[in-house]
C-alpha positions as CSV (number, residue, x, y, z in Angstrom):
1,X,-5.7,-7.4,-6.3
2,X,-4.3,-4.0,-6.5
3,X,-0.8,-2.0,-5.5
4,X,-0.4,0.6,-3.7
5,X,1.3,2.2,-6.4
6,X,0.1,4.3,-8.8
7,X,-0.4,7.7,-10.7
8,X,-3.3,9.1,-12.7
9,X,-4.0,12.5,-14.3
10,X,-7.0,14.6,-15.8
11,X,-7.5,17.4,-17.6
12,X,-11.1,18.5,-17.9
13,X,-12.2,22.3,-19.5
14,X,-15.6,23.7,-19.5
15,X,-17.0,27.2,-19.7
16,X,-13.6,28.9,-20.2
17,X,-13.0,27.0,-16.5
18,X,-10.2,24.2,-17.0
19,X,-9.3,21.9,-14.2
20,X,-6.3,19.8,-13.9
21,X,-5.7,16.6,-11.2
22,X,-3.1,14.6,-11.1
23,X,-2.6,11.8,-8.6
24,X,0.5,9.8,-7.4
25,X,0.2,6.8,-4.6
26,X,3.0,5.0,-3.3
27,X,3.1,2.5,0.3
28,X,1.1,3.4,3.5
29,X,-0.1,1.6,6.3
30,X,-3.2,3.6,6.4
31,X,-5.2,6.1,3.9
32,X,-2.9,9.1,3.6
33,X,-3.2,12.1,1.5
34,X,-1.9,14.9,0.9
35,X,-3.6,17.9,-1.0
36,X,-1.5,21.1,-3.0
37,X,-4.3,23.2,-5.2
38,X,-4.6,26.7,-5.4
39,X,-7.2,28.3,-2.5
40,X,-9.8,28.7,-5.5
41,X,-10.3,25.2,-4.9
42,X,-10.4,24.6,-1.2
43,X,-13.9,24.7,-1.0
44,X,-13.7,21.5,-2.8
45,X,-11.7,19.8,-0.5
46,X,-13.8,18.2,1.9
47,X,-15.7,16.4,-1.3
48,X,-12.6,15.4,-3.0
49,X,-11.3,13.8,0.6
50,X,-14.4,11.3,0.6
51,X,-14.4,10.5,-3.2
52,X,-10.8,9.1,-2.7
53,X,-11.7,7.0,0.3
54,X,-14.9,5.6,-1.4
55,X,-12.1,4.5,-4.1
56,X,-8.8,3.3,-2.1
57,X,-8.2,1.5,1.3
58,X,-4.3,2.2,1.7
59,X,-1.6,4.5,0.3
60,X,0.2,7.4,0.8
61,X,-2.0,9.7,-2.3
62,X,-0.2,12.8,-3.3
63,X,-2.8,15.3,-4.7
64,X,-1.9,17.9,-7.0
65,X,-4.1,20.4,-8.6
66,X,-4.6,23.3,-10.9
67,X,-7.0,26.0,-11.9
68,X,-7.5,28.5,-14.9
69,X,-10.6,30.7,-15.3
70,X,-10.7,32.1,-18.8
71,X,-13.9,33.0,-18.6
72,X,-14.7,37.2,-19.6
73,X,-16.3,37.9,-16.2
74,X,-13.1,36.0,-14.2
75,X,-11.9,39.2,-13.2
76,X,-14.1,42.8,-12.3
77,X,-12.0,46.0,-13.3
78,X,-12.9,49.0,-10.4
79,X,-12.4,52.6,-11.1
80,X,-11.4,54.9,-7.8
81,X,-13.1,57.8,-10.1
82,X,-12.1,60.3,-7.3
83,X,-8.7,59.4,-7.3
84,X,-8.7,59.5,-11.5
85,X,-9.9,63.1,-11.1
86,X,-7.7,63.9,-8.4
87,X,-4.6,62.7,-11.2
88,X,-6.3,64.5,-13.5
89,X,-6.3,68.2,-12.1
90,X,-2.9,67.7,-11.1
91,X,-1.9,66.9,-14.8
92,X,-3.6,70.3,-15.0
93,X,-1.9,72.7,-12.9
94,X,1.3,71.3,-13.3
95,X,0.4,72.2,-17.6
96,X,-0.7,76.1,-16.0
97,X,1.8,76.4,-13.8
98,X,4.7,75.7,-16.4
99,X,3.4,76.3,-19.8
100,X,3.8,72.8,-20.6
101,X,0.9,71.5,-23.0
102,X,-1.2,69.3,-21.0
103,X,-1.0,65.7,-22.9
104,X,-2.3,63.5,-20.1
105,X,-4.5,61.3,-21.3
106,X,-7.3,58.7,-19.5
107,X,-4.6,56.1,-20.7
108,X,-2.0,58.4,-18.4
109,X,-4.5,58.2,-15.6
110,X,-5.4,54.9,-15.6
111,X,-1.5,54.0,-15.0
112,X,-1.1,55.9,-12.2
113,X,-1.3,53.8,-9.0
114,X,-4.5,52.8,-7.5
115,X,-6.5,54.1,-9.9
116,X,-7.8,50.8,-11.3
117,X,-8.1,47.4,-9.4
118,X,-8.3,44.1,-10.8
119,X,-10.2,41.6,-8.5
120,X,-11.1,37.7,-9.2
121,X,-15.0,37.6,-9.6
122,X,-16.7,35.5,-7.4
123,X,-16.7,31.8,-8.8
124,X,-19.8,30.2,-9.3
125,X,-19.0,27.1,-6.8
126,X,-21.5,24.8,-8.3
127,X,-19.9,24.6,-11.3
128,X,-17.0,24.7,-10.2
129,X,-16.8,22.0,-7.8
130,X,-18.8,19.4,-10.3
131,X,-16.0,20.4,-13.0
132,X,-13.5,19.5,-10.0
133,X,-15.3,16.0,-9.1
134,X,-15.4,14.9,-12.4
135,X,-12.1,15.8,-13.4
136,X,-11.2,13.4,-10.1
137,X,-13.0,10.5,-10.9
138,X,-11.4,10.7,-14.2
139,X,-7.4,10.5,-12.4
140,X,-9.4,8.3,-10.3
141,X,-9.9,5.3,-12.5
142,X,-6.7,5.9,-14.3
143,X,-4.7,5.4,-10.9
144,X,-6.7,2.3,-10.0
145,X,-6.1,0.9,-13.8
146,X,-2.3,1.3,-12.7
147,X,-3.2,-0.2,-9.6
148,X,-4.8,-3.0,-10.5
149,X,-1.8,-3.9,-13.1
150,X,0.7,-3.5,-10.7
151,X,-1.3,-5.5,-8.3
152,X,-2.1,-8.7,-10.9
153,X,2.0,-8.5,-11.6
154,X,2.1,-8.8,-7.9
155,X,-0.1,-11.3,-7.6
156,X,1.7,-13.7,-10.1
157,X,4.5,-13.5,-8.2
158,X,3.6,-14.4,-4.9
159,X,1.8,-16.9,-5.9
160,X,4.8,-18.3,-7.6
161,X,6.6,-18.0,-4.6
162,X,4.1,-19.5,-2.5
163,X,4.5,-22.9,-4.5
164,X,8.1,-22.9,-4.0
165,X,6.9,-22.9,-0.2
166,X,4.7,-25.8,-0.8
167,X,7.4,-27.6,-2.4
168,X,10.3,-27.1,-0.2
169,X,7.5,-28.0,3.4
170,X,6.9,-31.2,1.2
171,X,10.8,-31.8,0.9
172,X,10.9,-31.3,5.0
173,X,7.9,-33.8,5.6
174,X,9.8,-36.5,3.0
175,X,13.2,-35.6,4.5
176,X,12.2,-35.8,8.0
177,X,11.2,-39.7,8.5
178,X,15.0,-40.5,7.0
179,X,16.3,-38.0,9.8
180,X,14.8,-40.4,12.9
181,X,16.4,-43.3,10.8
182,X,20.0,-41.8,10.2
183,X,19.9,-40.6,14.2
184,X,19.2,-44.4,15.6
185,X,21.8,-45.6,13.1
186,X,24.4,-43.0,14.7
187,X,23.2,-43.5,18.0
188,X,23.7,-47.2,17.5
189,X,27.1,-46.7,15.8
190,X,28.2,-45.1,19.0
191,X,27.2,-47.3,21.5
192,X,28.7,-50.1,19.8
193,X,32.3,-48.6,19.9
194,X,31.9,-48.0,23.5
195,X,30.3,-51.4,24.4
196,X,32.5,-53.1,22.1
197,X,31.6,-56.8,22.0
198,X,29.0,-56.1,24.7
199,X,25.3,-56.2,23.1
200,X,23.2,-53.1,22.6
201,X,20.4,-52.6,25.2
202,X,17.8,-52.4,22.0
203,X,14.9,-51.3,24.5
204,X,17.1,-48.1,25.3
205,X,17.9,-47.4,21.7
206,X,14.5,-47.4,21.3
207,X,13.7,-44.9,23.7
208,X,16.3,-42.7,22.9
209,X,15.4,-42.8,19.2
210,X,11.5,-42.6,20.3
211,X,12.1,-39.3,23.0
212,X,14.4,-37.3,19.8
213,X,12.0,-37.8,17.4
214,X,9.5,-36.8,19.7
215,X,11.5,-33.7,20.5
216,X,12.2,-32.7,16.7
217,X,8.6,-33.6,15.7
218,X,8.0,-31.0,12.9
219,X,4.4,-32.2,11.2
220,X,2.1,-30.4,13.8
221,X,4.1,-27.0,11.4
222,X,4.5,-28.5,8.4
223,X,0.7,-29.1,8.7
224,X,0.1,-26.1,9.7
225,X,2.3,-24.2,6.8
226,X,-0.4,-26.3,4.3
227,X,-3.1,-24.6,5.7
228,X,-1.3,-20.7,5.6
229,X,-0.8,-21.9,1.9
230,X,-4.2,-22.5,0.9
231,X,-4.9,-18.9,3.1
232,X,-2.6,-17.1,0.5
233,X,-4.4,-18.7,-2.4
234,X,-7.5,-17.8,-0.9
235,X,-7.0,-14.2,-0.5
236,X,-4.9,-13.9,-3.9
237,X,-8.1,-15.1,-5.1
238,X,-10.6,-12.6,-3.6
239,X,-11.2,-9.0,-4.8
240,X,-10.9,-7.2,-1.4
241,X,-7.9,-5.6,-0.3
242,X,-5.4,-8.2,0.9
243,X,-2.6,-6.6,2.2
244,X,-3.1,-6.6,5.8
245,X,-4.1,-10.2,6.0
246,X,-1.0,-11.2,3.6
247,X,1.2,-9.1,6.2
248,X,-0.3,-11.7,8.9
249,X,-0.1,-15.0,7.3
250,X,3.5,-14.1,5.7
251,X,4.5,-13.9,9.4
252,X,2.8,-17.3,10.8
253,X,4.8,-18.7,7.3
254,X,7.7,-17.2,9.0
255,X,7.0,-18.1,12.7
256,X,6.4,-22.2,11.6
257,X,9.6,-22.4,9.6
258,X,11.5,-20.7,12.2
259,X,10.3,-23.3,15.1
260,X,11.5,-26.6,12.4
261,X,14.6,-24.9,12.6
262,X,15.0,-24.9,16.1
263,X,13.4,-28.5,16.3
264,X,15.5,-29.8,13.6
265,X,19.5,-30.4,13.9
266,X,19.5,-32.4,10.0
267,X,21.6,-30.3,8.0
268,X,19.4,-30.9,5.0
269,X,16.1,-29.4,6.2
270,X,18.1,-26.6,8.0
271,X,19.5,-25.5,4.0
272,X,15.3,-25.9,3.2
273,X,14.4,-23.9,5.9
274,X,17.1,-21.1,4.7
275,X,15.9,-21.2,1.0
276,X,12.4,-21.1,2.5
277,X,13.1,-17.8,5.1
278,X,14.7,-15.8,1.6
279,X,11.4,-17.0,0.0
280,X,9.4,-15.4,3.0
281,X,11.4,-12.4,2.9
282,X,10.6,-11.5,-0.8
283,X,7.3,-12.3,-0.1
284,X,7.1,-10.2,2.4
285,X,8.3,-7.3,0.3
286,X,5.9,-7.4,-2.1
287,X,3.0,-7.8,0.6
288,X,4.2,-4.3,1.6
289,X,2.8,-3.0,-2.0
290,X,0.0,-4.3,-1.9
291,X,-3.4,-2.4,-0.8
């Protein structure tokens, strides 16, 4: 099982090129990333998109990148020679025209604007993009290492929480049967202080008790919760992302203990149902992290 949190980071130099990726993931419905890397490495881009989906299902990835070419042919120096010589003969006549000893140097020229131009060379996009790549599948595995711990932490404690659901639905199923029992005593109780010395109509108590208990019948759910538990167990137990069929069952736990609640008027298996509902809820919340 993995979370949908993570961060991994790589920093990979070959050639004078060096390359560094670093990746943060945090909770997302969907597959969502989001790229900031220098425009050297756009080109890359498109790659760089599929590798990550080939590798996660969900998440909001945060991509960050970085690129330093210290290679000696990074950068081409250009010479506007015509502009040089125009600096030049101006040096000149300004030496003719007021005595001054003319000092200007190539150094001099080559300071005045425009005369030389520093452009990026061309990058060799090959290389560059397999230096790129690798240095992703290195961040990569690192964020799905964090993943994958975060996810095993996660799946110890749901799973610990899904036995505390087993064992409060097996509380509801004992606790229910004393429920019909303690309503026809009541019931009974009742009528006798109204009839008084009259005899009970048993035939009537024993509809009444027979058309309640049929009313507040809870084992078609608590049947039903047994099944969503083995579910859990099931998918906690299989390596494919789990999230969005955790999200469903968590709310068919909820949607079952919510209707014994409504079936039920013992104040007992209402207090179970409550613990049970703040179970769901933090159950729920770490569903949310997981991928």
């Amino acid at each position: 099982m993995y979370s949908m949190t993570g961060y991994g980071r790589a920093n990979l130099e070959r050639d004078g090129r060096t390359v560094t990726i670093e990746l943060k993931s945090v909770n997302h419905r969907f597959l969502d990333l989001s790229f900031r890397m220098p425009r050297s490495l756009n080109m890359a881009e498109d790659a760089m998109r599929k590798r990550i989906a080939e590798k996660l299902n969900r998440g909001h990835v945060d991509l960050f990148a970085s690129y330093k070419n210290a290679r000696s042919d990074a950068r081409v120096v250009s010479v506007d020679s015509a502009l040089a010589r125009a600096y030049a003969d101006a040096f000149a006549k300004i030496s003719e025209e007021t005595g001054l000893k003319n000092l200007a140097s190539a150094m001099d020229v080559a300071r005045m604007g425009d005369v030389l131009t520093v452009t990026e060379a061309e990058e060799d996009q090959e290389a560059l993009t397999a230096l790129v790549m690798e240095a992703l599948d290195v961040a990569l595995e690192q964020m799905k290492a964090a993943r994958l711990n975060e996810g095993e932490r996660l799946k110890a404690d749901m799973a610990g929480r899904i036995d505390r659901l087993e064992e409060i639905n097996l509380q509801i199923e004992s606790r229910y049967p004393q429920t019909v029992s303690e309503y026809e005593q009541r019931l009974r109780d009742k009528i006798e202080e109204l009839l008084g010395d009259k005899s009970v109509d048993e035939a009537r108590l024993t509809q009444e008790v027979a058309i309640m208990a049929d009313r507040s019948a809870i084992a078609e759910e608590t049947v039903r919760l047994k099944s969503h538990f083995e579910q859990v167990r099931q998918v906690l137990s299989d390596s494919a992302p789990a999230g969005r069929k955790l999200d469903f069952i968590v709310q068919e736990l909820n949607r079952e203990f919510n209707t014994i609640s409504s079936k039920s008027q013992d104040v007992a298996i209402t207090r179970l149902v409550v613990e049970a509902k703040s179970e769901i809820e933090k159950l729920r919340e770490q569903v949310q992290n997981v991928e």
